[in-house]
BAVEX-724136 format. One line per 2 residues: number of its first residue (from 1); for each residue x, y, z of C-alpha. Coordinates in steps of 0.25 Angstrom, whole numbers. Layout:
NUM> X Y Z | ...
//
This chain:
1> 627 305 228 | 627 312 215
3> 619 304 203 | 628 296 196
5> 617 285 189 | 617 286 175
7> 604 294 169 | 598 284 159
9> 592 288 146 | 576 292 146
11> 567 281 141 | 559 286 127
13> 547 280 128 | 541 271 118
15> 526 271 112 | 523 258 119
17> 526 265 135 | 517 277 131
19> 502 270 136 | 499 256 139
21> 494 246 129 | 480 241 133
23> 475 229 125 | 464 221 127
25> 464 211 118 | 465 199 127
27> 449 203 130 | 445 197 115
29> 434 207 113 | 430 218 104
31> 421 228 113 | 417 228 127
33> 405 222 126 | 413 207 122
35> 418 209 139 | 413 201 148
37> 413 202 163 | 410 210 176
39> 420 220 179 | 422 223 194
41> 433 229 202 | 442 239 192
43> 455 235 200 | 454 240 214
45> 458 226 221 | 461 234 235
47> 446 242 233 | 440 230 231
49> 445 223 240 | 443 233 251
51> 428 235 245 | 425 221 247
53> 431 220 262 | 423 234 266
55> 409 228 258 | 411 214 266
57> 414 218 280 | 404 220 288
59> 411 227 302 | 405 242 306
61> 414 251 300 | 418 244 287
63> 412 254 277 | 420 258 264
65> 427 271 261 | 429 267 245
67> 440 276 240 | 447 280 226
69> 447 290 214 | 433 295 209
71> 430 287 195 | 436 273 200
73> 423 266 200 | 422 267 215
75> 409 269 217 | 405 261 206
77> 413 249 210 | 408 250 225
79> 395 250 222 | 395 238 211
81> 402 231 221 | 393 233 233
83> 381 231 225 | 387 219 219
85> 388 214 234 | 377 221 242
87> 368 210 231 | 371 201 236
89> 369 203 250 | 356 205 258
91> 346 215 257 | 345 223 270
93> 331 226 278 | 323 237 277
95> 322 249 284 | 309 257 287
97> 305 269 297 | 290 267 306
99> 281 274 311 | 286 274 326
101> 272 276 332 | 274 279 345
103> 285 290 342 | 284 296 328
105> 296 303 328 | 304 292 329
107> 301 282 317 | 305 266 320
109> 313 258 310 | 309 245 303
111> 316 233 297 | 311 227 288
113> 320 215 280 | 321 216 265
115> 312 220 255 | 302 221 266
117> 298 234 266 | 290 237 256
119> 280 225 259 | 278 230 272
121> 275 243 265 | 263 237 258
123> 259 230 269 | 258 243 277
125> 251 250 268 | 241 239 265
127> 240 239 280 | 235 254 280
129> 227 252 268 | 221 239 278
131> 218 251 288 | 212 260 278
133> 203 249 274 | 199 245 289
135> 198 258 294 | 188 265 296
137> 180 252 294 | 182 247 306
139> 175 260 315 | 164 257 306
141> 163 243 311 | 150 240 317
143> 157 235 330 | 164 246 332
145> 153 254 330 | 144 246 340
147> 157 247 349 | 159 262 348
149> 143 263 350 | 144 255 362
151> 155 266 368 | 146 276 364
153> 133 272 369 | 139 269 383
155> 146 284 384 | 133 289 379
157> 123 281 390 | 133 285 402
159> 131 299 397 | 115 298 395
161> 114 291 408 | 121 303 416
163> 112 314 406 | 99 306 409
165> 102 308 425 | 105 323 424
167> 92 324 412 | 83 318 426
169> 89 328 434 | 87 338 426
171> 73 337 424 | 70 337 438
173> 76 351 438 | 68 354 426
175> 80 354 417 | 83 348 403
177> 95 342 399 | 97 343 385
179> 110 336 376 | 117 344 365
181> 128 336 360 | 136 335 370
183> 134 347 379 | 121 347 387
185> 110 357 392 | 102 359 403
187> 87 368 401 | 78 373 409
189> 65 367 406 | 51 374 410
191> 37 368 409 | 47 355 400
193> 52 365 391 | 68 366 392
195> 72 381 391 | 80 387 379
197> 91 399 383 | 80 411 380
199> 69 404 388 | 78 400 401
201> 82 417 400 | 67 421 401
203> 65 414 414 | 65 421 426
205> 77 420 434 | 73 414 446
207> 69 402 437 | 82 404 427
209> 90 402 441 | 83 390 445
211> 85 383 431 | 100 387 433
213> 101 382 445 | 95 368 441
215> 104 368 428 | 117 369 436
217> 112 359 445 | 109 351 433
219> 123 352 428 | 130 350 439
221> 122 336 439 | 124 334 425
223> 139 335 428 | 140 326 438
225> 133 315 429 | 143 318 418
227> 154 320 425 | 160 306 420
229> 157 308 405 | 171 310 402
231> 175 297 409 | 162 289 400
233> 168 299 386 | 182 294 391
235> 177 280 391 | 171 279 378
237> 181 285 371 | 191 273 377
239> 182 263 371 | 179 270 361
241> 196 271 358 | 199 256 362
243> 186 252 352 | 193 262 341
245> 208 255 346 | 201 241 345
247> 195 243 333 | 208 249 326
249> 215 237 331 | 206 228 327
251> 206 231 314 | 222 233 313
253> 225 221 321 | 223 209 307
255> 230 221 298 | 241 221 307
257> 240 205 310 | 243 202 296
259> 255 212 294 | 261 206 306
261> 259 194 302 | 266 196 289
263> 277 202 294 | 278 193 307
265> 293 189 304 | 298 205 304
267> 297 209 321 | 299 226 315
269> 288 224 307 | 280 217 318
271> 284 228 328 | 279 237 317
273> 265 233 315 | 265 232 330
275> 267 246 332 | 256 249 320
277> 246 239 327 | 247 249 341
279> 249 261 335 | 240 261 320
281> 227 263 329 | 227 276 335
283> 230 281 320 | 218 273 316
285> 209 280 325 | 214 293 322
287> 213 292 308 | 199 286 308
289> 192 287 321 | 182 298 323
291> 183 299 336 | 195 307 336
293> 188 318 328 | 199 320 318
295> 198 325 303 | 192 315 293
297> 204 311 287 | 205 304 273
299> 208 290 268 | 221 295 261
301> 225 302 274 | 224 290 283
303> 230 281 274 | 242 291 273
305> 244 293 289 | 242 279 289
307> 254 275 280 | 262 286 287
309> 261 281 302 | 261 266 297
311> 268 263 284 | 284 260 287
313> 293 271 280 | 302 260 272
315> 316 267 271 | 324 256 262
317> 321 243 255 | 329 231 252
319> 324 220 239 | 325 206 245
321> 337 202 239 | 343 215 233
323> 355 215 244 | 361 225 250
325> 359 240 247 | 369 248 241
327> 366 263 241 | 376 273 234
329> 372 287 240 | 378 299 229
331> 374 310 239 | 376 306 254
333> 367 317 261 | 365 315 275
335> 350 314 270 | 353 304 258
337> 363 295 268 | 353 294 281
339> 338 297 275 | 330 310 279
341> 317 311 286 | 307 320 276
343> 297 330 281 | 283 333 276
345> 273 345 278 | 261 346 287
347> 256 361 288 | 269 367 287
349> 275 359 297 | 285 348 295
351> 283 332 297 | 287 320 295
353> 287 305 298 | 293 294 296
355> 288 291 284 | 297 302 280
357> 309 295 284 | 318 293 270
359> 331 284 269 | 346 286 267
361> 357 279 260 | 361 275 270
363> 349 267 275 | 346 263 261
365> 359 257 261 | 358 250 273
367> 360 235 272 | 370 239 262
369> 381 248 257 | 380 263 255
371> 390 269 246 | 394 285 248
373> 402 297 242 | 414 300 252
375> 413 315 250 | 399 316 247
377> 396 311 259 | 407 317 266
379> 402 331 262 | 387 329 266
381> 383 336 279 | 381 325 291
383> 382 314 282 | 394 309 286
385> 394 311 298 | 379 303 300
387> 385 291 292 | 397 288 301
389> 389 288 312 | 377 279 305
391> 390 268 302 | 394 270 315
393> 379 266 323 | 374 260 311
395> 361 267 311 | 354 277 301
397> 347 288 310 | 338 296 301
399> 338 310 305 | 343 324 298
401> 355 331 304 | 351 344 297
403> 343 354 304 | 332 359 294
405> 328 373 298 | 313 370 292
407> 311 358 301 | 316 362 314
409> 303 362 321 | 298 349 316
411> 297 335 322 | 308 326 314
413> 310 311 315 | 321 303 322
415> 318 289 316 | 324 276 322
417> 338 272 318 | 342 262 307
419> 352 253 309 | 363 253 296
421> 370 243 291 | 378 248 278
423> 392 247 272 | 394 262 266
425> 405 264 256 | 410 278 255
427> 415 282 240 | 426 294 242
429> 441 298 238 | 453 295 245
431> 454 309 250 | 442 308 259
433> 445 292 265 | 458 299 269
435> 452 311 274 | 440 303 284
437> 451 294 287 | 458 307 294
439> 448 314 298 | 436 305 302
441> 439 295 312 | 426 290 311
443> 430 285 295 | 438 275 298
445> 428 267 307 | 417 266 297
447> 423 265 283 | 436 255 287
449> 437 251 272 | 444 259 262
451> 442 254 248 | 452 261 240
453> 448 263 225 | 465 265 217
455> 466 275 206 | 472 266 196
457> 469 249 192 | 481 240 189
459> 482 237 174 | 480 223 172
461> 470 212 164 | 461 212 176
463> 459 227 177 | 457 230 162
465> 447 221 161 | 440 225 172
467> 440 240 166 | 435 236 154
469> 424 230 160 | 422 241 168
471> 420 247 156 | 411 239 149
473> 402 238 161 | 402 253 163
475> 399 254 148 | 389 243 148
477> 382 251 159 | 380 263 150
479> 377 258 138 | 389 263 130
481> 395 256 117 | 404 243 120
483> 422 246 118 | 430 240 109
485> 443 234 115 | 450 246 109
487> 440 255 116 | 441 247 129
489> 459 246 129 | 458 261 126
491> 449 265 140 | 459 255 145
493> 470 263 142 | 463 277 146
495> 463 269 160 | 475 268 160
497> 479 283 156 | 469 287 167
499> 476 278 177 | 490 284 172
501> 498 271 171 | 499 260 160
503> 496 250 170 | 485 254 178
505> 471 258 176 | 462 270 180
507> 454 267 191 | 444 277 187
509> 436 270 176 | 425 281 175
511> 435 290 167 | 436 277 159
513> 420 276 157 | 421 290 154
515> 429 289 141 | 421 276 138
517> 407 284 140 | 414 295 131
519> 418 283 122 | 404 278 121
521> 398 293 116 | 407 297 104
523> 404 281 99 | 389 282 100
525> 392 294 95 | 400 289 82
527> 389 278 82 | 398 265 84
529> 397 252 90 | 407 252 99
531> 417 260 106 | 431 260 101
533> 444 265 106 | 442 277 97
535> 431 283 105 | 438 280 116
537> 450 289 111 | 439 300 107
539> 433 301 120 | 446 302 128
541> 450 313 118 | 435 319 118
543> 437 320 135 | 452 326 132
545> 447 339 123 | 435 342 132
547> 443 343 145 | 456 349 135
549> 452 362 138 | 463 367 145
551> 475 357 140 | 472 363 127
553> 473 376 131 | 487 375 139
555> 492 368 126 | 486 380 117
557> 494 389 125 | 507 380 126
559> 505 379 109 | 502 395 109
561> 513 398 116 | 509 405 129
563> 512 393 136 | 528 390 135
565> 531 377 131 | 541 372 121
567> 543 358 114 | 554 361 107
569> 568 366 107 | 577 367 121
571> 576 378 133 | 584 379 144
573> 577 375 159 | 565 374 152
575> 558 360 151 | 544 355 147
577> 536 349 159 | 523 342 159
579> 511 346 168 | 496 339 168
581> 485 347 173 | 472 340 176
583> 460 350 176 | 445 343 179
585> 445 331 169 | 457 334 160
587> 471 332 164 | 482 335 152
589> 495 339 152 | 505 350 150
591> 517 354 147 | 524 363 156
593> 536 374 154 | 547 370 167
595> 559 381 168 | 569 383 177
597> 579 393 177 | 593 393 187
599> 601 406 191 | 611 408 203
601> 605 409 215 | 603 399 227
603> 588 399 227 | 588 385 223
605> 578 380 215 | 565 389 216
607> 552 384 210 | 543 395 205
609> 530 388 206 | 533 386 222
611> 538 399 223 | 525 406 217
613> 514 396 224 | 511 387 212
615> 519 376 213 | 514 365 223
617> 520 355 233 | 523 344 224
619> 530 354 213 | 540 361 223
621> 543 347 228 | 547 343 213
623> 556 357 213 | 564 353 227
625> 565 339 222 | 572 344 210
627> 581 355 219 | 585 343 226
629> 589 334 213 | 595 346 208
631> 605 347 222 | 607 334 222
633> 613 333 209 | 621 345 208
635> 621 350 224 | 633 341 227
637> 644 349 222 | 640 362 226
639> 628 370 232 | 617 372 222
641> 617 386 221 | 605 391 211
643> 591 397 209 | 582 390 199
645> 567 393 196 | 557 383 191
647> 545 385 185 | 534 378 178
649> 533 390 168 | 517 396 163
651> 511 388 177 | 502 397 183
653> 495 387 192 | 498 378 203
655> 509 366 199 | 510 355 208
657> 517 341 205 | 531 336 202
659> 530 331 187 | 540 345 183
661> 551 342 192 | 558 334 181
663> 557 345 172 | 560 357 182
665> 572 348 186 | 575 348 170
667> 572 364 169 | 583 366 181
669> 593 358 174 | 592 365 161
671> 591 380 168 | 603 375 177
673> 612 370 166 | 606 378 154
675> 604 365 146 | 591 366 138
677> 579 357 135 | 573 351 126
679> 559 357 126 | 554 346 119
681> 551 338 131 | 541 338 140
683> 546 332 155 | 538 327 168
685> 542 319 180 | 546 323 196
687> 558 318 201 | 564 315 214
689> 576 321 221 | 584 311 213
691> 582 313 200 | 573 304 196
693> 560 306 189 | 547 303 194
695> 534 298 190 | 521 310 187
697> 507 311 184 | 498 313 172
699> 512 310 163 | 502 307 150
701> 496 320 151 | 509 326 152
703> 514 319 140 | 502 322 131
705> 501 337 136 | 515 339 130
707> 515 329 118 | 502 337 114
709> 511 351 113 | 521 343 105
711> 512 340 95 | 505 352 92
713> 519 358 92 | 523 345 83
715> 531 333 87 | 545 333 84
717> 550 321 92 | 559 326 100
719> 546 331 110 | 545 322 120
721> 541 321 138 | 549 316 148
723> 543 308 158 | 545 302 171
725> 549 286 168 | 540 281 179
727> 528 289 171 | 530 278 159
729> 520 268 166 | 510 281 166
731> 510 283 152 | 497 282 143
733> 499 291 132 | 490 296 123
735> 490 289 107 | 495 302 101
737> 507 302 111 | 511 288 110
739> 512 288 95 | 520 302 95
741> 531 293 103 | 529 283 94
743> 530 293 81 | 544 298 90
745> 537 312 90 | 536 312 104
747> 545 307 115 | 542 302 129
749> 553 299 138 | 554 294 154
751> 563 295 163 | 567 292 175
753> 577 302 179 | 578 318 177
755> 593 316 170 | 584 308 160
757> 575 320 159 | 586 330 156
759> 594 323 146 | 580 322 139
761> 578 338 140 | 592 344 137
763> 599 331 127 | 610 330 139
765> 615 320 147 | 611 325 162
767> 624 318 167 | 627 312 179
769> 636 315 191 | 651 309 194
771> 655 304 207 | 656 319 211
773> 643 325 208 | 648 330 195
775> 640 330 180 | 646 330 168
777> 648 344 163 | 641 341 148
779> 629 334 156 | 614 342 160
781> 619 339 174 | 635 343 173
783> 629 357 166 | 619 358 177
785> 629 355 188 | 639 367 181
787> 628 375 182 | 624 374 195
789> 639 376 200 | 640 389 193
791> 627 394 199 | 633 391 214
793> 647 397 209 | 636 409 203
795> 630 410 218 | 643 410 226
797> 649 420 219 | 636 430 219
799> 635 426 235 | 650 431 236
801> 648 444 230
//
């Protein structure tokens, strides 16, 4: 049906609409430092409640994915609120790698309950330095001595025993048996004088025969008679061994009795000392025992291989009653996450131990709540990957999943598993929760709880206050200057621009503490007391001049002419639109040349930015939403026969967004019905197929960036912008701007409809349609309309010929 509701007047808006009036008087104070309270959870009832449901239940696969635009707090309100709770809770056990005696390669864990660890450090080290102390003392002890000369003297009289019966023998063949260490010679002996080598050579050779003869003789004897040295030598070295064992584990056994009797009520230390009471004595013998022929080692040395094969490798440690852990890990490398096994040198070649075993995150964490950078972690080879699969069995396996090059020939560790019990809260955007949701099945199973940070906070008693007191807090924790109440209701109200809305907050408040940081410079700079709603004003204007580079520069070239823009007088299908850029930290706005010319053809409307590339999705969808307003208003009565051209005019890079459809709709008109328009308006707002005007974004940079041409230019009141109606609850205008308005040098008007916005522009009324589609003929619309007909009229009769 054709539009037949009446088109109401545009709405002028008043001072009063232009930002939200933020007092704070109900507090009764004069500067922050009168405030009294704990400020908790900024808004965020859904996150907080979902934060508390993820912390408090217990079930595998309940960890938290905390989600929400960077400068929230969300990091920072976590981790207060974890700590807050993991306080109160009890303190987990310790963890500790030993010496696994039988197999070296594969240390042994040990738990040990809070705040445990480190005494049974010093009680293992007083242990060793018990053992330096006793050893060797205790192979000097006359008993042992008696005891070891005992085994001695009874190898030694088997083997004088056997010598003194091959001696006799012997010497009935006129031979001597001489001794020389432990080899033994046999001589000739003539007239009783035993022969040396040169005299045994000057004997005749019948008689050098002989001696031979009885010298093998001899031997062969001799052999026999010894023949079961090895078995007596194999002997005394067994009691020699079980008297050195004895002695070692005499000497241990009340060392050992009165650490097992400390630590009778922890069974893994007990096994511990167990193990040490079998295996400590071999090491003792090899360190000290002669026997073995090893190098003469120092004190220093032995007290070091000493603490290495004993002493437990403590890997995390717990205070009685400090709670649970709470560990937040800025960069989660496989290695920081599950620990790494170090290596040292010994001749160029590689070791290690277990000694060399250090802890991750995670197994710091454990007991407790580990807290991690989505993407971070996300982008960090293996490390993923390794934590899903340590949720899932709830064990921490130390080992590298790297293959160095330097180390592949050496003998590595594969240390016992730990078991893991932690909550871990994963810190990331909204981009990447949806993304693992997609693409990692695995996602799902182990972090159930979304805890969904919003952009904005409601505006209301609660929330103020709480910000404030965010505020102080944040302040009190860096030592600024305390705010006056004005200073305070002014970073309220640059909350409230952030956010957009007059009645919500921004949900990033680290833009808030930078302006207060900022704040806190230029008044310790001006040397005063406090910090007043003036420093606020200068810090914000401080930030806007160094990131106003470019802003300036478009607005140089607008002013110098190179860019064509015009605030006053009246063009045909020309209109004023308003763009806002937003390049690193700054985000302005500026005003933009929209034109549109029509001749005959049946092209339609053609946008030129589409056509040439630049234009994106969201734009040429504002262009066809137009082409079909246009043929629904006028495409009843006849076929729309035209080609028009719309351009944003000096644009040279991509455009995307539908804030201009209101104005090229505007800029068709005027070029269809050759009505012109008042270049002193600026105009922003999308629109739907049916005229009416919708909502946009950054609607006060848009303002300002053409309110700040106007006044270079000078105000003449009849300058103005044309906004979107819905937009009105966005609006948080600048001071300058509000009292323009209020002065009537500048104008701002909403409206809900694009009729609205085109009586605005061309002083007309737009008209509305009869019963049979047909605007009056004085109207924007009935000129239009006549228009338009003549251009079909136009086509046919050039089709014809």
């Amino acid at each position: 049906m054709p539009n037949t509701v009446t088109t109401p007047t545009a709405d002028r808006l008043q001072p009063e609409q232009l930002k939200a009036q933020v007092s704070l008087e109900h507090l009764l104070i004069e500067t922050s430092d009168d405030l009294e309270g704990v400020s908790g959870f900024l808004g965020q009832p859904r996150a907080k409640d979902s934060l508390e449901f993820g912390i408090a239940m217990r079930g595998s696969g309940y960890n938290l994915y905390v989600m929400g635009a960077s400068g929230t707090g969300r990091q920072s309100l976590v981790s207060k609120y974890v700590k807050d709770l993991a306080d109160t809770q009890q303190s987990p056990t310790e963890w500790a790698y030993i010496n696994n005696f039988e197999n070296a390669r594969e240390p042994m864990t040990l738990e040990l309950p809070a705040s445990r660890g480190d005494d049974l450090l010093k009680a293992i080290n007083g242990f060793i330095g018990e053992l330096m102390d006793t050893f060797p003392a205790a192979f000097e002890n006359p008993t042992y001595q008696r005891k070891r000369t005992a085994i001695d003297r009874e190898f030694n009289q088997k083997y004088d025993a056997a010598m003194a019966v091959v001696e006799r023998f012997a010497n009935q063949h006129e031979i001597a048996v001489v001794s020389d260490g432990n080899s033994v010679m046999l001589l000739p002996v003539i007239d009783g004088k035993a022969l040396d080598e040169t005299e045994f050579a000057q004997l005749p050779e019948e008689l050098r025969s002989e001696f031979q003869r009885r010298i093998s003789e001899i031997e062969e004897h001799l052999n026999e008679q010894l023949l079961e040295m090895p078995t007596w030598r194999r002997t005394s070295s067994e009691k020699l061994r079980e008297l050195n064992n004895e002695t070692v584990q005499q000497a241990i056994k009340p060392l050992l009795k009165e650490l097992e009797v400390r630590y009778q009520s922890q069974l893994s230390v007990l096994r511990y000392l167990r193990a040490v009471k079998q295996h400590l004595p071999p090491l003792i013998l090899e360190l000290y025992s002669d026997e073995l022929g090893l190098e003469v080692r120092s004190d220093q040395e032995r007290k070091q291989t000493l603490q290495t094969y004993l002493r437990p490798n403590l890997l995390t440690q717990h205070e009685m009653n400090a709670g649970a852990p709470v560990v937040y890990e800025m960069l989660p490398t496989y290695q920081n996450l599950f620990g790494r096994i170090e290596y040292s040198t010994q001749q160029g070649i590689p070791v290690t131990n277990f000694q060399l075993i250090r802890p991750g995150s995670l197994l710091r964490a454990n007991g407790g709540y580990l807290i991690l950078d989505a993407e971070k972690l996300l982008i960090e080879p293996f490390a993923w990957e390794a934590l899903k699969l340590a949720l899932k069995t709830k064990q921490v396996k130390m080992e590298s999943p790297f293959i160095d090059a330097s180390l592949m020939h050496t003998i590595t560790l594969c240390p016992q598993s730990i078991p893991l019990n932690v909550k871990v809260i994963l810190i990331g955007s909204r981009d990447i929760y949806y993304q693992l949701q997609e693409w990692d099945p695995e996602f799902n199973e182990l972090f159930r709880v979304p805890v969904d940070f919003d952009n904005f906070i409601p505006r209301n008693s609660e929330t103020v206050d709480n910000l404030i007191l965010r505020i102080k807090a944040y302040g009190d924790d860096k030592g600024f200057r305390p705010l006056t109440r004005a200073a305070l209701e002014r970073l309220v109200e640059f909350s409230l621009r952030e956010a957009e809305h007059q009645s919500r907050l921004s949900a990033q408040v680290i833009k808030v503490f930078k302006v207060f940081a900022e704040a806190d410079f230029l008044c310790r700079h001006d040397d005063a007391r406090v910090i007043d709603a003036e420093h606020i004003e200068r810090a914000l204007n401080a930030a806007e001049y160094r990131n106003g580079r470019i802003a300036d520069q478009m607005l140089m070239e607008i002013q110098e002419g190179t860019v064509l823009i015009d605030t006053q007088g009246k063009r045909v299908g020309c209109v004023n639109g308003l763009t806002v850029m937003e390049i690193g930290e700054s985000r302005f706005g500026s005003p933009a040349r929209i034109t549109g010319t029509v001749h005959v053809g049946a092209k339609g409307v053609v946008d030129i930015e589409r056509e040439v590339e630049l234009g994106q999705a969201i734009h040429s969808k504002g262009v066809m939403i137009l082409s079909g307003f246009l043929g629904h208003d006028f495409g009843r009565q006849f076929p729309l026969t035209l080609s028009a051209h719309i351009a944003m005019e000096q644009s040279y890079g991509a455009i995307d967004g539908d804030s201009a459809t209101v104005a090229e709709y505007c800029a068709l008109i005027s070029a269809i019905a050759q009505i012109p328009v008042n270049q002193g308006y600026a105009i922003t707002g999308s629109m739907n197929q049916l005229g009416e005007v919708q909502a946009v974004g950054g609607i006060n940079e848009k303002i300002e960036g053409f309110f700040k041409l106007c006044e270079i230019r000078g105000l003449t009141g009849e300058q103005g912008v044309i906004i979107p109606a819905d937009n009105v609850k966005h609006l948080m205008l600048k001071q300058e701007v509000i009292e323009a308005v209020s002065a009537g040098r500048f104008q701002i008007h909403a409206v809900r409809h694009v009729y609205q916005a085109l009586a605005l522009l061309t002083g007309m009324q737009p008209g509305e349609a009869d019963s049979k589609g047909l605007f009056p003929a004085e109207s924007v619309n009935g000129q239009a309309q006549t228009a338009l007909k003549q251009l079909f009229e136009n086509y046919q009769d050039t089709d014809e010929e």
